[in-house]
C-alpha positions as CSV (number, residue, x, y, z in Angstrom):
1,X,197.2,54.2,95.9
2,X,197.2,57.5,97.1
3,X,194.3,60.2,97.3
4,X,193.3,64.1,97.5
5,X,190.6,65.5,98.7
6,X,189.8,68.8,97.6
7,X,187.8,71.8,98.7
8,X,185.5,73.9,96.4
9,X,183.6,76.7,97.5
10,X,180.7,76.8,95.5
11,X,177.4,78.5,94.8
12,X,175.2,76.0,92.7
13,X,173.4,78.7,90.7
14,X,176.1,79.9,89.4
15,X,179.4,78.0,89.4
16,X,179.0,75.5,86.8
17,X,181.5,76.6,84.5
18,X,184.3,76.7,87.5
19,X,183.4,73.6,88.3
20,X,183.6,72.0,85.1
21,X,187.2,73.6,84.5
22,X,188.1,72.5,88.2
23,X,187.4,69.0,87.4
24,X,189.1,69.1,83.7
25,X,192.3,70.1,85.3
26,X,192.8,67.2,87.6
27,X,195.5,64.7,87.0
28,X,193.5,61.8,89.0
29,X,190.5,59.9,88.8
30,X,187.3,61.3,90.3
31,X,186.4,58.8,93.0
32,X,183.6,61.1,95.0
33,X,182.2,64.1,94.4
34,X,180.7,64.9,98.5
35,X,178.4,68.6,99.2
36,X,178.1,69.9,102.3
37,X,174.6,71.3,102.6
38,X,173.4,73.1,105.2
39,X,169.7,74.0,106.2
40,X,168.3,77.9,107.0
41,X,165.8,77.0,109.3
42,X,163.7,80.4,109.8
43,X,163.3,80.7,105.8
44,X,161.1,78.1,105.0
45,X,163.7,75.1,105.2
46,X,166.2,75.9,101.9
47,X,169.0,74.2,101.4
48,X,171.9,74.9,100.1
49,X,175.2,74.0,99.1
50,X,178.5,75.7,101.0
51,X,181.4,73.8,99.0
52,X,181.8,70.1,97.6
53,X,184.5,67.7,98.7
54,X,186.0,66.1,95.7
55,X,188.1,63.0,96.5
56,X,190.7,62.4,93.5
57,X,192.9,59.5,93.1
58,X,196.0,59.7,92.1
59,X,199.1,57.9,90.8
């Protein structure tokens, strides 16, 4: 079996559709779906999400 990983840059408020349409036009199967969040410390401790790692497996 092999597998992609691929990289989406994202901003959660408003990338829902692109994300959606990203994950309709894979071949594979979804196996993970992995954010990378990051914390802004001086601001009251948000997080947020920079991109999501999505690990597809294909055929």
């Amino acid at each position: 079996m092999k597998y992609r990983v691929h990289r989406l840059d994202v901003r959660m408020t408003r990338d829902q559709v692109r994300l959606e349409q990203f994950l309709n036009n894979l071949d594979g199967e979804v196996i993970a779906i992995i954010p990378n969040i990051t914390v802004q410390v001086p601001t009251y401790w948000i997080h947020k999400v920079d991109f999501l790692l999505i690990v597809e497996k294909v055929s």
